[in-house]
C-alpha positions as CSV (number, residue, x, y, z in Angstrom):
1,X,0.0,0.0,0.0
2,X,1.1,3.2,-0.7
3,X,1.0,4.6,2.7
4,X,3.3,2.2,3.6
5,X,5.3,3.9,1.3
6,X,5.5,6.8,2.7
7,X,5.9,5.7,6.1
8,X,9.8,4.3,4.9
9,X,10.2,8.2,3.3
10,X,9.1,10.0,7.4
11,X,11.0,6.7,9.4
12,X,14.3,6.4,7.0
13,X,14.9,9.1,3.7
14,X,13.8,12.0,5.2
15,X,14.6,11.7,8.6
16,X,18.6,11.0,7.0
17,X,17.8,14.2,4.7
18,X,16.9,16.3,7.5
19,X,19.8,15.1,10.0
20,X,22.3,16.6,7.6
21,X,20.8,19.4,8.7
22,X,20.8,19.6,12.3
23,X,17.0,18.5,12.7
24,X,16.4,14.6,15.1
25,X,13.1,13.1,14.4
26,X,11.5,12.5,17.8
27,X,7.6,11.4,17.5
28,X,5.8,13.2,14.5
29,X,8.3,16.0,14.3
30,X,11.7,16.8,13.3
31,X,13.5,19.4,15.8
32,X,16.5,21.8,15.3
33,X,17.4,23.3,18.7
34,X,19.1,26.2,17.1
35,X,19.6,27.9,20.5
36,X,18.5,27.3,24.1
37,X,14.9,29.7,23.2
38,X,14.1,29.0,20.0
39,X,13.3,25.5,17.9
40,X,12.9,24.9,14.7
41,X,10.2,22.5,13.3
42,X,9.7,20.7,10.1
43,X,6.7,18.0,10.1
44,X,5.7,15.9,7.3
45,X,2.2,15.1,7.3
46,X,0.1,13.2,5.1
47,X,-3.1,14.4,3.3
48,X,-6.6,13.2,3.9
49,X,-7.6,11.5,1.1
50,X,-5.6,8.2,0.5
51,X,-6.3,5.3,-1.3
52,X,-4.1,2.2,-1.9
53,X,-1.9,4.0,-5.3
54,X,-2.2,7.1,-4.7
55,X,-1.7,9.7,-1.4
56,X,-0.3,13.6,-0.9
57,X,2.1,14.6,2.0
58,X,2.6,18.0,3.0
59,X,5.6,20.0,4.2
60,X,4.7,22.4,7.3
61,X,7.0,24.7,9.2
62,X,7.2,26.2,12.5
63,X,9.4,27.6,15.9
64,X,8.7,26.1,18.6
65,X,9.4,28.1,22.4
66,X,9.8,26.7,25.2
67,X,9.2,29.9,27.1
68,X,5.4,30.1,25.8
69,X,5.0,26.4,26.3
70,X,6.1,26.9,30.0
71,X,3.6,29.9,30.5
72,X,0.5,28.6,28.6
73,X,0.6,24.7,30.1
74,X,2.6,25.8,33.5
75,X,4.5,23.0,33.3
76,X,8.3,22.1,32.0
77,X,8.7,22.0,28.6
78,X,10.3,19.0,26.8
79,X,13.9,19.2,25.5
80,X,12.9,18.0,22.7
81,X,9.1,18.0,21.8
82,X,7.3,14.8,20.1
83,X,3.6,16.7,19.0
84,X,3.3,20.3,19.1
85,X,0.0,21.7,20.8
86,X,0.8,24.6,22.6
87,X,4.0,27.1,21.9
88,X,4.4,26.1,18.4
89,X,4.4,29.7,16.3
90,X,5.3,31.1,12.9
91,X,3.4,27.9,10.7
92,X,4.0,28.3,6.9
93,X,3.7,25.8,4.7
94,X,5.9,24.9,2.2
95,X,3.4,26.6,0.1
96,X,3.7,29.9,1.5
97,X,7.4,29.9,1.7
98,X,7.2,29.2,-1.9
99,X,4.7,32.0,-2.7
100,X,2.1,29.3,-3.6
101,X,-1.6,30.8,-3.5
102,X,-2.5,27.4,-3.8
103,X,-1.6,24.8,-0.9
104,X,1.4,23.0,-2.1
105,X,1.3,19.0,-1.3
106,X,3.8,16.3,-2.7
107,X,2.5,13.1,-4.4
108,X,3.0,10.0,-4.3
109,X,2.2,7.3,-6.7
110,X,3.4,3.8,-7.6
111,X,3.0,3.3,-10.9
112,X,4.8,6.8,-12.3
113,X,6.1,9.1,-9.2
114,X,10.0,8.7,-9.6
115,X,11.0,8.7,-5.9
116,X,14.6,9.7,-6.0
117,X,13.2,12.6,-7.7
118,X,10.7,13.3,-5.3
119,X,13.2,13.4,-2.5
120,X,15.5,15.6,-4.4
121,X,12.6,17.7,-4.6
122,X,11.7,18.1,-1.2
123,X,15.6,18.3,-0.2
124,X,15.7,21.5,-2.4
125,X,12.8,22.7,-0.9
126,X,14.1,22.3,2.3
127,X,17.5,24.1,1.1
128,X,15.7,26.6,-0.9
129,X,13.2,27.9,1.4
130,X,12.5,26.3,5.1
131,X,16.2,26.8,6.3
132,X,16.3,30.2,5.1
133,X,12.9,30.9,6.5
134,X,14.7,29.6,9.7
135,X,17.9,31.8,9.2
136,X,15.7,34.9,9.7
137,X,14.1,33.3,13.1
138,X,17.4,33.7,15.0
139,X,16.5,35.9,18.2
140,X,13.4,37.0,20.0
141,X,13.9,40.4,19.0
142,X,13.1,39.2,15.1
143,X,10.4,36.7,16.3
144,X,8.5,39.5,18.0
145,X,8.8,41.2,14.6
146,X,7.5,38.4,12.2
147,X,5.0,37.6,14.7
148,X,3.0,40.9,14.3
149,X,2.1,40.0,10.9
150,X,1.2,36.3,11.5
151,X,-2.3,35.4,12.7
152,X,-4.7,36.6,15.2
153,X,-3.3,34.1,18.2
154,X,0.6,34.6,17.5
155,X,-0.2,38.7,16.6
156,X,-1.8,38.9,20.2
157,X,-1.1,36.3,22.5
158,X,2.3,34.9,22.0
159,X,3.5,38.2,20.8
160,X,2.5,39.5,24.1
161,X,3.9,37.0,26.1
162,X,7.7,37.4,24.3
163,X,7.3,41.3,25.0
164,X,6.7,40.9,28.7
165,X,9.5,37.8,28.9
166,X,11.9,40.9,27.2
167,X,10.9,43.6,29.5
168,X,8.7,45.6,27.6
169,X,5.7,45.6,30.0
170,X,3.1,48.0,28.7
171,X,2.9,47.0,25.1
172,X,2.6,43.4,26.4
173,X,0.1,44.2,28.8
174,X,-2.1,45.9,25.7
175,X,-1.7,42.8,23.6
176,X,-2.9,40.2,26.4
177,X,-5.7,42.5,26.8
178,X,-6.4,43.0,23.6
179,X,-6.8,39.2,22.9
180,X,-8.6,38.5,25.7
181,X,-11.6,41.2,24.7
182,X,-11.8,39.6,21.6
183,X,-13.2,36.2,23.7
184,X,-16.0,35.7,25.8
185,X,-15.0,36.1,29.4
186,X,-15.2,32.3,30.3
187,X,-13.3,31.3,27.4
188,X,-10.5,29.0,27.1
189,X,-8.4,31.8,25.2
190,X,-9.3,34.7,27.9
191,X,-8.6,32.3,30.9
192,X,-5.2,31.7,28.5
193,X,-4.6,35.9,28.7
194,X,-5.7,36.2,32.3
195,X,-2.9,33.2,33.0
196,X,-0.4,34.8,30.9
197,X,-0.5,37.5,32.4
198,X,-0.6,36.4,35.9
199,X,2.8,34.2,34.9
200,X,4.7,37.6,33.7
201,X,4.1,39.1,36.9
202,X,1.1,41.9,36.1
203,X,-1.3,40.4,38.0
């Protein structure tokens, strides 16, 4: 079957790819630990729709931080995380790295997809665009940049948790409150605001 397939590519090809390149596969993600704040994530994940021939896999992108995992879930984060739920920030696709309006997914067929080809693909990909994408993620101070044009959770929330963990106490007191307005007051996300801020200290 041709998931089966696929599940050689995650265990064995691109798990090799992707240790060239600083990334260890633990659970369903691959993690780069570029320094002791910041990770990078790379996860492989397979479309809906599958049938015995034919299947899609997509390539997804994030930074991981262990600071906003602590704060959110008040609890340790792992060294090296296995499923990302909570601190994960900054997703792009492959397909929005590339510029794709469409979303961008891989394919995978037994009777004509040339597999060496299809890895070299994704390998450029990966050189082309997710590590540069990652080269620009370096610090807080340019996290807390791209994160004001991302979406409504990582604009507001995790942008105002970073600003409070740097010192910058009034503009991340606006953001928390900001987010949690825009929930109902017994809300998971305004309970999420209220703890936030209560972890930094303003409350």
């Amino acid at each position: 079957m041709i998931y089966e397939r696929f599940q050689q590519l995650v265990q064995t090809d691109f798990p090799s790819l992707l240790s060239e390149r600083g990334f260890i596969k633990k659970g369903d993600l691959f993690y780069n630990r570029s320094s002791k704040e910041i990770g990078w994530v790379v996860e492989i994940t397979p479309s809906i729709k599958i049938t015995e021939e034919e299947m899609e896999f997509m390539l997804e992108t994030s930074v991981f931080l262990p600071a906003i995992y602590e704060i959110v879930m008040n609890q340790k984060a792992f060294d090296v995380p296995e499923k990302l739920e909570t601190g994960d920030i900054l997703y792009k696709s492959i397909a929005d790295l590339k510029g794709n309006k469409k979303h961008m997914k891989y394919r995978l067929n037994e009777l004509y997809v040339d597999l060496p080809k299809l890895i070299k693909t994704v390998e450029e990909d990966i050189d082309e665009f997710v590590l540069p994408h990652f080269q620009q993620l370096t610090s807080m101070e340019k996290l807390i940049e791209k994160l004001g044009t991302n979406n409504y959770v990582d604009r507001y929330l995790y942008k105002g948790i970073l600003l409070g963990l740097q010192g910058d106490t009034a503009a991340s007191k606006e953001l928390l409150l900001s987010y949690k307005q825009g929930w109902d007051d017994d809300s998971i996300q305004a309970r999420a605001a209220e703890e936030a801020a209560k972890a930094l200290g303003f409350e």
